[in-house]
N, C-alpha and C positions, 0 to 999 in steps of 0.2 A: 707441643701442647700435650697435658697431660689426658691421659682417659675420660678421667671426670667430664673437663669440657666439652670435649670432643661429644660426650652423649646428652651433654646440654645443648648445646647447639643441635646436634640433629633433632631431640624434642622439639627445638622452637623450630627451628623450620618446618617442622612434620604440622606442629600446629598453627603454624602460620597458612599454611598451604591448604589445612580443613578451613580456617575462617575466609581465606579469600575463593574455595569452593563454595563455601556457605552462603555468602555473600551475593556470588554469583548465582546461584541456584533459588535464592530470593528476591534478587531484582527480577529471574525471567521469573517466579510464581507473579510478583504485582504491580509489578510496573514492565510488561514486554507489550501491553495493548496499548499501551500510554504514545506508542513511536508507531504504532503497525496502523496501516489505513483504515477507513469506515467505510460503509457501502452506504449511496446517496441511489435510492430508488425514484425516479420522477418520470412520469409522462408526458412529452413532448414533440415537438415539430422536426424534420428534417428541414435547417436549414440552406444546405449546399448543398452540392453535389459533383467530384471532381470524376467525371469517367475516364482520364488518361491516367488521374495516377491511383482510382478506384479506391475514394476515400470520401466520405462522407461527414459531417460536420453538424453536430446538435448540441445547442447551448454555446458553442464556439470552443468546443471539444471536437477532434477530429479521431476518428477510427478508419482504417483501414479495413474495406469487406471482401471479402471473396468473388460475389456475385452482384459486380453494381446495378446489374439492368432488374435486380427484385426492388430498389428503392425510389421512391419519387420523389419531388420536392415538395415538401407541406404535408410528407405524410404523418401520420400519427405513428407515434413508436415510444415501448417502454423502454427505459433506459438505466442501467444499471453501473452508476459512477462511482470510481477509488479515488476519495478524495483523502491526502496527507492531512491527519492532526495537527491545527498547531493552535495558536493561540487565539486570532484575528477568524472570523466566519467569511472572510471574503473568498468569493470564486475566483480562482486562477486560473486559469484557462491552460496556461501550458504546464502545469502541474496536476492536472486533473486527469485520471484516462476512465475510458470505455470498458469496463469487466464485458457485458453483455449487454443484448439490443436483441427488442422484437417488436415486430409488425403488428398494430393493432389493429389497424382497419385493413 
């Protein structure tokens, strides 16, 4: 191959390699919220309550606490849910987790 080429091709790759940075660095500006969770804030009941395996259960979401003997059953508690975007508003229960939980009353 003669020279010429040779520095033709390296241009195109060089510039191929800016557009698909480019590219990349424009899907994470507006489209990177489109796939990352939302926070679902609700106040609610404790439904369950497992003390062997210290896990607690609200909305039919389950978290894992440190201290099960602070929780009662039918207590009031704010609830702070990561729920996955997708297309359909149905709650999934095992797709859905616990960010954070407090004691209201």
């Amino acid at each position: 191959m003669n020279n010429h080429l040779k520095q033709e091709l390296l241009f195109m790759s060089i510039y191929l390699l800016i557009v698909i940075v480019a590219v990349f660095l424009a899907w994470l500006l507006f489209f990177k919220d489109a796939y990352s969770p939302r926070t679902v804030v609700r106040e609610s009941e404790i439904e369950k309550i497992d003390k062997k395996e210290a896990m607690i259960t609200v909305e039919c979401v389950q978290k894992k606490v440190d201290d099960i003997s602070v929780y009662k059953l039918g207590q009031k508690v704010k609830v702070w849910f990561s729920v996955p975007k997708n297309n359909n508003d149905v709650w999934e229960c095992n797709k859905i987790k616990i960010k954070d939980l407090e004691i209201i009353e």
